[in-house]
BALOBA-1460 file (C-alpha; in Angstrom, 3 decimals):
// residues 103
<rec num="1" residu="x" x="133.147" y="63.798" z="171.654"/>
<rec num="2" residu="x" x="135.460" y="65.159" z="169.105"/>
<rec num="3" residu="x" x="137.688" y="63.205" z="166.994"/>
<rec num="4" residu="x" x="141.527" y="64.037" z="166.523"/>
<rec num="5" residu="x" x="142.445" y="65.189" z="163.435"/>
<rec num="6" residu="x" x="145.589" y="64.424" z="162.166"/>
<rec num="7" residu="x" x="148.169" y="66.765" z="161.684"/>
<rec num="8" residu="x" x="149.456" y="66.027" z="157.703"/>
<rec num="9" residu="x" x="145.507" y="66.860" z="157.174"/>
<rec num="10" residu="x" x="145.024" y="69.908" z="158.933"/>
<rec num="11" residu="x" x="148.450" y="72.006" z="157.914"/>
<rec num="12" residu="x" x="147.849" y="73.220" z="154.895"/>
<rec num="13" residu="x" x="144.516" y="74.941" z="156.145"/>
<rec num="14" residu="x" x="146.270" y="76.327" z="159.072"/>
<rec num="15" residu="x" x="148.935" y="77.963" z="156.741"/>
<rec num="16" residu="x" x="146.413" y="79.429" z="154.735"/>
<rec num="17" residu="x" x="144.724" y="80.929" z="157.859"/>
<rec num="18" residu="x" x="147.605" y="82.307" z="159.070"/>
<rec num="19" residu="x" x="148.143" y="84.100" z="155.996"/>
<rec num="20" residu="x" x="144.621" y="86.191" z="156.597"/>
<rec num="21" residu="x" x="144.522" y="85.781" z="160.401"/>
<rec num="22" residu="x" x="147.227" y="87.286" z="161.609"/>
<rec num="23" residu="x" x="148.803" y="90.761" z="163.323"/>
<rec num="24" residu="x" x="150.275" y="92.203" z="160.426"/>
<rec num="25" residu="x" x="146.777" y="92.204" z="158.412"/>
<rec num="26" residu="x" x="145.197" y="94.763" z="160.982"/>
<rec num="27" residu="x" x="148.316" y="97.169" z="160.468"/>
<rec num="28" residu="x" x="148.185" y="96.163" z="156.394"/>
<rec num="29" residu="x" x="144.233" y="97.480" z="156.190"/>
<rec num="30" residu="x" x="145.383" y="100.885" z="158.253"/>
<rec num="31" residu="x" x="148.178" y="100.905" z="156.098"/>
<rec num="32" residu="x" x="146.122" y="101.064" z="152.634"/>
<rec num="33" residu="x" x="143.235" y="102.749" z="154.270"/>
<rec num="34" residu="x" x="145.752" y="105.937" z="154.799"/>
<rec num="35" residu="x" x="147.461" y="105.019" z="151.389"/>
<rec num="36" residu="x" x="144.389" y="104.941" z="149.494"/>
<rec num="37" residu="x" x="143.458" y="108.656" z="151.419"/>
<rec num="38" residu="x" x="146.462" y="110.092" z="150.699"/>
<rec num="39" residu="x" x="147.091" y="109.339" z="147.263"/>
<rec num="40" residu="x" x="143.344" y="111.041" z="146.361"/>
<rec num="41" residu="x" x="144.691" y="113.975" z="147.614"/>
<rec num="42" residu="x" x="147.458" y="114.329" z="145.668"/>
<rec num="43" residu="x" x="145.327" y="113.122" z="142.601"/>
<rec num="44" residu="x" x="143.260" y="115.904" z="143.204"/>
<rec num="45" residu="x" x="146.180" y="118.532" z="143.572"/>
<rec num="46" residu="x" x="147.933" y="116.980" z="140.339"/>
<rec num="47" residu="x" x="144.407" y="117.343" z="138.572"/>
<rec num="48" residu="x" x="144.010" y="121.134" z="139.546"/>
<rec num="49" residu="x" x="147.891" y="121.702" z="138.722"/>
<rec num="50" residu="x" x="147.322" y="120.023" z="135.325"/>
<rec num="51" residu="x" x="144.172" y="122.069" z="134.949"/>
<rec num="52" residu="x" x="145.811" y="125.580" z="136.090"/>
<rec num="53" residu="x" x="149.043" y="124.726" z="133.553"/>
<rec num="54" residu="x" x="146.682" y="123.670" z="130.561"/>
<rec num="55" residu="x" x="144.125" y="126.391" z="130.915"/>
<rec num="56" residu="x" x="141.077" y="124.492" z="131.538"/>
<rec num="57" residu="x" x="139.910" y="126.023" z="134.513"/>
<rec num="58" residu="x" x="136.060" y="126.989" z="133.355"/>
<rec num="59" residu="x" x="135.673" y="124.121" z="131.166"/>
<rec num="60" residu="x" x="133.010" y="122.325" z="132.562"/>
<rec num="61" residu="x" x="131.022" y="125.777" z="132.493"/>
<rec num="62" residu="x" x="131.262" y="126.288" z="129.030"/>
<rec num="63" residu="x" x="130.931" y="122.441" z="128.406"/>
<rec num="64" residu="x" x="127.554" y="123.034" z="130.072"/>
<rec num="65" residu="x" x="126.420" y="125.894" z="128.625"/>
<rec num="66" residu="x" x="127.034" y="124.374" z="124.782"/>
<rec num="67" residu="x" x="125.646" y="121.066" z="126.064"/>
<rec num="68" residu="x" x="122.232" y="121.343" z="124.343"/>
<rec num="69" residu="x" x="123.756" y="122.750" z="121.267"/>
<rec num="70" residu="x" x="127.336" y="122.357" z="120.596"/>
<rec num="71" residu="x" x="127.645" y="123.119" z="116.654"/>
<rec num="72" residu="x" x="123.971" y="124.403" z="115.942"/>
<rec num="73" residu="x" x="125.214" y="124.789" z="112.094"/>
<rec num="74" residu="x" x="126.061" y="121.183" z="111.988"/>
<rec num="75" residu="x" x="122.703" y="120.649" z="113.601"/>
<rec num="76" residu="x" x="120.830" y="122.927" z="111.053"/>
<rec num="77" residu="x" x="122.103" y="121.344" z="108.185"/>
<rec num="78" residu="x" x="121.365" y="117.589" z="109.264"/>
<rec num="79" residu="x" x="117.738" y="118.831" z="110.146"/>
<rec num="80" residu="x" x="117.747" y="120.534" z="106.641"/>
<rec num="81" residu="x" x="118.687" y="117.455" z="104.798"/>
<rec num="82" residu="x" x="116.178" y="115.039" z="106.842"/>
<rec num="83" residu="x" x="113.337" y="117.816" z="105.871"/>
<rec num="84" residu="x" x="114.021" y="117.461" z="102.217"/>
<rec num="85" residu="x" x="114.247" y="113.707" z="102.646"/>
<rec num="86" residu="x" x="110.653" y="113.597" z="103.798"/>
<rec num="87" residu="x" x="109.667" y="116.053" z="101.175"/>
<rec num="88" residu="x" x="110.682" y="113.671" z="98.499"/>
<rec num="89" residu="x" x="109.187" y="111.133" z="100.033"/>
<rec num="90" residu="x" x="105.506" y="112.757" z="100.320"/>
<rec num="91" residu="x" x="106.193" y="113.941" z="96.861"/>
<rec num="92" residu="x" x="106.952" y="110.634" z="95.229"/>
<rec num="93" residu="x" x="104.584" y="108.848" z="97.045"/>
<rec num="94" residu="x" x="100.912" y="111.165" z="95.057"/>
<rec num="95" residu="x" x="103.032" y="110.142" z="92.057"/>
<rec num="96" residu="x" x="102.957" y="106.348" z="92.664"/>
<rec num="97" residu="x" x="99.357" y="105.915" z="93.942"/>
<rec num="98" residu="x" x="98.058" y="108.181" z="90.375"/>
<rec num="99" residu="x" x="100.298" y="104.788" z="88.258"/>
<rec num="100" residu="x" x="98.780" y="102.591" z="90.088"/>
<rec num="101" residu="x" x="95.088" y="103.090" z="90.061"/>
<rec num="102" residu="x" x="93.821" y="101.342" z="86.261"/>
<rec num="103" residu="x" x="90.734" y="103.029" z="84.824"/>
C-alpha cells in the first residue's frame, strides 16, 4: 500500500506541473507552430523585396561562375612570387653544398 504524502511536500511539484501540463500549452505549441510558419514567409518575401530593390537578383549565378577563380590576376601574381621563391631556393641550395665539401 501507498503512503500519504503530505501536502507542504508535494505543492511545489504540482505548481511546476501545472505550468507544462496544462490546456493552454496545446493552444501555445499551435500558436508558435503557425507563428514560426508565417513569419518564414514573410522572411522570404522581405528577402526577395530586398533583393529586387538592391539589384542582386543573379548573384548567386555569377558568384558561381567566378567561384573557382574570382581575381585570377591576384592569383597569377601570388603563384608568380611562390615560383621565384622556390627558384631561389634550388639556386642557393648548389651554392651551399660546393662551400661545404673540403678538398
Amino acid at each position: 500500500t501507498c503512503s500519504y504524502w503530505t501536502l507542504s511536500t508535494v505543492c511545489a511539484t504540482a505548481r511546476a506541473s501545472h505550468l507544462f501540463d496544462n490546456p493552454a500549452t496545446v493552444f501555445y505549441s499551435i500558436f508558435m507552430a503557425l507563428w514560426a510558419a508565417m513569419f518564414l514567409e514573410h522572411w522570404k518575401r522581405c528577402q526577395m523585396r530586398l533583393n529586387y530593390k538592391w539589384d542582386l537578383t543573379g548573384f548567386e549565378e555569377d558568384e558561381e561562375r567566378l567561384k573557382d577563380h574570382p581575381r585570377p590576376e591576384y592569383e597569377a601574381r601570388v603563384l608568380s612570387k611562390v615560383l621565384k621563391k622556390e627558384l631561389q631556393k634550388k639556386e642557393e641550395k648548389p651554392a651551399d653544398l660546393v662551400e661545404e665539401q673540403p678538398n
